[in-house]
ZAMARGU-4260 file (C-alpha; in steps of 0.2 Angstrom, whole numbers, plus 5000, padded with zeros to 4 digits):
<rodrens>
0) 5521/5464/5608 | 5535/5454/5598 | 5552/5459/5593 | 5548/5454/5577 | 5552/5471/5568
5) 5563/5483/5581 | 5561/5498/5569 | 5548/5509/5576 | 5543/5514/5557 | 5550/5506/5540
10) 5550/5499/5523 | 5545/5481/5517 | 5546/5479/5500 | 5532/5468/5491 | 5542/5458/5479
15) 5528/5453/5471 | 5535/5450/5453 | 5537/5436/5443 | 5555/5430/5438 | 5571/5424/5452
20) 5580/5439/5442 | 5570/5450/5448 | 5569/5447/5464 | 5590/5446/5464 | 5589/5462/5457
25) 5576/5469/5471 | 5586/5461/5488 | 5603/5466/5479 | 5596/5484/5479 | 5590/5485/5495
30) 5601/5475/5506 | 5610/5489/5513 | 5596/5503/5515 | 5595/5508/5532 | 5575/5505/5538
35) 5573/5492/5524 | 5566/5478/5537 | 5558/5463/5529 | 5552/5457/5512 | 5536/5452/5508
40) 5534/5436/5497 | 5518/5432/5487 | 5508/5419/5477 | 5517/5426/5460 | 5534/5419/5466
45) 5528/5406/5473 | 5517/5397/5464 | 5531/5397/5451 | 5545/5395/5464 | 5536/5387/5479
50) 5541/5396/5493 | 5559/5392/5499 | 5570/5395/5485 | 5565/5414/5483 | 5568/5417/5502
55) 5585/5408/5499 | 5590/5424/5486 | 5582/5435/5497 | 5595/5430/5512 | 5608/5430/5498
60) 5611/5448/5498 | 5603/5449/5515 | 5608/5435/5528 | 5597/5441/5542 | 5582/5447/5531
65) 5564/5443/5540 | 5552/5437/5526 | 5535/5439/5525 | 5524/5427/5517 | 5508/5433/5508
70) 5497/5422/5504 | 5484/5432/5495 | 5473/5429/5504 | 5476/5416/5517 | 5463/5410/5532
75) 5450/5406/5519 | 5449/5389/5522 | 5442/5375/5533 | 5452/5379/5552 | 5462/5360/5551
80) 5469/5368/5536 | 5477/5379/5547 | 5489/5366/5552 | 5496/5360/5535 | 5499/5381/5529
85) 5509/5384/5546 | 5519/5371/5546 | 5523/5372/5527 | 5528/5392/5527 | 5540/5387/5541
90) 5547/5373/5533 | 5550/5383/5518 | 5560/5397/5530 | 5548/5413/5531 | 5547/5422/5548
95) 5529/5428/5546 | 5514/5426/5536 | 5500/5437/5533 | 5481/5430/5535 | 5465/5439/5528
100) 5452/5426/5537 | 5437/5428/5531 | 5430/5411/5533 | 5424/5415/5552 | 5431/5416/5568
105) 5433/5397/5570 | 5444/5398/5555 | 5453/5413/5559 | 5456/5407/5579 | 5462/5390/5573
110) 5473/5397/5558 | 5482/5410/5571 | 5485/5395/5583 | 5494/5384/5571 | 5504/5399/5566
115) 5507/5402/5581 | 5512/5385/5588 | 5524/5386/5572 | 5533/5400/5579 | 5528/5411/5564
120) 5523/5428/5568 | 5507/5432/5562 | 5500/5448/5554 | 5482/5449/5552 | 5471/5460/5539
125) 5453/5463/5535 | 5450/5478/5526 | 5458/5477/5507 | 5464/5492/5497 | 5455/5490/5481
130) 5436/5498/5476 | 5419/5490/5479 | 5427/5479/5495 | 5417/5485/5508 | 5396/5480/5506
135) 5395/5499/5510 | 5404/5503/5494 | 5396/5492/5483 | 5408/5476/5488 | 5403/5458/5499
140) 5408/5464/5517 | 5401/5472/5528 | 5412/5486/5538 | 5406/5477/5556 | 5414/5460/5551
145) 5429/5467/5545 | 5433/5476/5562 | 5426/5458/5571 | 5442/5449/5562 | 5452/5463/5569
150) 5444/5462/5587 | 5444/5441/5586 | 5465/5444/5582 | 5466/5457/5598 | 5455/5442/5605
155) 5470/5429/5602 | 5485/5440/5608 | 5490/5446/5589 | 5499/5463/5590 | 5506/5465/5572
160) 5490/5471/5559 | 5489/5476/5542 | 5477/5491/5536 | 5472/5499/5519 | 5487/5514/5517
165) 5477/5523/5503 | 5464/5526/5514 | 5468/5537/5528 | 5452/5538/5537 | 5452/5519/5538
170) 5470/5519/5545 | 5466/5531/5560 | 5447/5522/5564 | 5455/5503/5566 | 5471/5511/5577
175) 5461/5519/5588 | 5447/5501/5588 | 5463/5492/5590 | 5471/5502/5604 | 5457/5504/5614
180) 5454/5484/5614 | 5471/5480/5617 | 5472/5494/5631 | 5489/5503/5624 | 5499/5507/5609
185) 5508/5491/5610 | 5506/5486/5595 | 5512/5486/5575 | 5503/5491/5559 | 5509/5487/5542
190) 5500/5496/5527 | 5501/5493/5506 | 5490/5502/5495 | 5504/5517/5491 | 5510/5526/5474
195) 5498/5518/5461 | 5485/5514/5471 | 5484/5530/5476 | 5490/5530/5494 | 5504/5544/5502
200) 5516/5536/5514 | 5516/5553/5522 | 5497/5556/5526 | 5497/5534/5530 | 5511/5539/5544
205) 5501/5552/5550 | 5485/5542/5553 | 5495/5526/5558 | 5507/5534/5572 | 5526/5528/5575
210) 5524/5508/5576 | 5518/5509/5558 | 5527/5498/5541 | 5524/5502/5525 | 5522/5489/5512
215) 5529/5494/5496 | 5526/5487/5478 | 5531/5494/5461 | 5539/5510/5467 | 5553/5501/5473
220) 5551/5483/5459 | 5545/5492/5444 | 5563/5496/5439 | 5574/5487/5426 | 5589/5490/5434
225) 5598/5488/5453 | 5603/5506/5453 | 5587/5512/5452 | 5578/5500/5464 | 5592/5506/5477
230) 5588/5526/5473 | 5569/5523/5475 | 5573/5511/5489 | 5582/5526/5498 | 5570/5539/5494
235) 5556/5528/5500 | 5565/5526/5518 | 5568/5544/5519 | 5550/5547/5514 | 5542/5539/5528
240) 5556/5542/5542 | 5553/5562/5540 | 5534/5558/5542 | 5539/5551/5559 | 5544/5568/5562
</rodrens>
């Protein structure tokens, strides 16, 4: 497994809002939080943005800050495309970026390669939060292909996956898939899907063991001022660090 997170469980806050200010306000409020570990960027940002100038304020407040990038959802393309996404989310200065490959394996192998050979860690994700996802539940997927682009990324050396935090059951079922393909617990999950979508950091830790990060969106953003961002900020790091317990 990579050192790309040391923390054994933490916070990432999802700065997924639309303005520069805003963002300031969320890196100046949680710069200094023990077990605040990295930042995930997204397409509002950055198709607004691009991609470099909001990692620049991030490392503002917090020089040694790991971002994230969050495509939304990226490994949906043709696999030479791979190549060009790498090698621009590096150029730009992100540490990581998160793929959802649904375009088939030859996509998501070749996708994972490029980042790889950019020296960008990658964190790879099937199942999605939101309702009517899965064919089962009335969505496009079926549950078998979602846990084949898991077993495809175990496949290809990936040790850093995300899951769906709101739902439990979910959690526990691709940790145990995940760990009995890769033959330990060496590896990382990282979970959105708390607070408004309904999802308890708390019962997520539970199901997700100690190598777990929670992915954290308006409890910590949806705040006007730095102040507050800070005290939900903290709570949130408490929250999930007395779940390790």
């Amino acid at each position: 497994m990579s050192d790309f997170i040391k923390y054994g469980r933490s916070i990432i806050p999802a700065c997924d809002v639309s303005s520069l200010t805003h963002l300031a306000r969320i890196a100046d409020g949680t710069a200094h939080i023990p077990g605040i570990t990295a930042y995930k960027v997204g397409i509002d940002l950055v198709i607004r943005f691009g991609l470099a100038q909001p990692i620049r304020i991030i490392r503002e407040y917090s020089p040694t800050a790991l971002v994230i990038y969050d495509h939304q959802k990226a490994g949906n393309d043709i696999p030479a495309m791979g190549k060009k996404f790498a090698d621009a989310v590096k150029a730009s200065g992100a540490d990581a970026a998160i793929l959802f490959p649904f375009a088939g394996p030859a996509t998501e192998k070749a996708w994972i390669t490029a980042c790889e050979k950019a020296e960008l860690v990658v964190l790879v994700g099937s199942h999605m939060t939101h309702e009517e996802f899965i064919a089962e539940q009335g969505g496009f997927i079926p549950l078998d292909q979602l846990e084949r682009v898991y077993d495809i990324a175990v496949d290809c050396g990936i040790t850093d996956f995300v899951v769906p935090g709101n739902q439990t059951d979910m959690v526990r079922k691709y940790r145990d898939r995940i760990g009995k393909r890769i033959g330990s617990d060496d590896f990382r999950l990282y979970a959105p899907g708390f607070v408004t979508q309904g999802g308890k950091i708390s019962e997520a830790g539970e199901a997700a063991g100690e190598k777990w990060h929670a992915i954290v969106g308006t409890a910590i953003y949806d705040h006007e001022h730095t102040r507050q961002i800070y005290e939900a900020a903290r709570q949130l790091t408490a929250e999930i660090t007395q779940s390790a317990s």
